[in-house]
N, C-alpha and C positions, 0 to 999 in steps of 0.2 A: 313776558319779562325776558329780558335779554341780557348776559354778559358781557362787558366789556373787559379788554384789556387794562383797564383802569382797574377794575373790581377785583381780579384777578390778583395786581400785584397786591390793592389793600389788602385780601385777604391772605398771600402769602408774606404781606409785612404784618400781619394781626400772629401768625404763627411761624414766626421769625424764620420762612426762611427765601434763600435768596432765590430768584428764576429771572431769568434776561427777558429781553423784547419777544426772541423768537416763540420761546416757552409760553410765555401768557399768551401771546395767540393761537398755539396751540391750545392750553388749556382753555381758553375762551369757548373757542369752537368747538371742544370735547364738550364742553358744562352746557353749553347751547342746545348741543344733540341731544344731549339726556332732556334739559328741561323741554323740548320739543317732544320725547318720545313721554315724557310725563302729561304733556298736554294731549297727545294722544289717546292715554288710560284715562283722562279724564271724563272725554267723550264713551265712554263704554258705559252702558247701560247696564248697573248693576242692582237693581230695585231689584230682583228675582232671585236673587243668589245667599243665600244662606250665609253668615260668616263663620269663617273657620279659624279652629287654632293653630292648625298645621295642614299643608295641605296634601299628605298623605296619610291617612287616618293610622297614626299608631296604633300599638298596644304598649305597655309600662313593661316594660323588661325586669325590672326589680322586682326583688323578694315582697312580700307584707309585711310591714311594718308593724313588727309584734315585742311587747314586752316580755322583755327575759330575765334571768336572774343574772348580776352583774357580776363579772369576776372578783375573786377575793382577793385581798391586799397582796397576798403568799403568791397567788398564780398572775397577779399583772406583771410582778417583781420576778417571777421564775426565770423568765428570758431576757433579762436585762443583762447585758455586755457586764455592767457596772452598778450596784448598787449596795444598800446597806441595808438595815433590818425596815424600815421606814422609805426612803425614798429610792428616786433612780439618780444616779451618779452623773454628771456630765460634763467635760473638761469649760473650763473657765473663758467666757466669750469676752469679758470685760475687763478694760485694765486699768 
């Protein structure tokens, strides 16, 4: 499969934006390169290769995921800038 500079402008008129004669040939020949270096990974013989989810094997850096007891009404409300006995206070976004 190959790019033309026709395909090019279609898909930079499909996401509106504008690129002259010079530009689509450029990008023609950049999208070329890639789908040539794609058909190149095609040919790689990967029957033996295990799939991976990442390809430097993490570890989860995150805490465990443990139930706790939830803060109370009193203490969510302690550090609130602004609020009342019931809720938090917050200046008016709508008009």
């Amino acid at each position: 499969m190959s790019v033309s500079e026709k395909d090019v402008q279609y898909i930079a008129n499909l996401a509106r934006l504008q690129v002259t004669n010079e530009e689509a040939k450029m990008y023609a020949k950049d999208m070329n390169s890639i789908l040539e270096y794609m058909e190149q990974l095609n040919e790689v013989d990967t029957s033996n290769v295990e799939p991976l989810n990442h390809v430097i094997d993490l570890e989860s850096r995150f805490r465990e995921d443990e139930a706790k007891e939830p803060l109370s009404h009193e203490d969510a409300l302690k550090n609130a800038p602004d609020a009342d006995s019931d809720y938090f206070r917050v200046p008016k976004v709508i008009e």
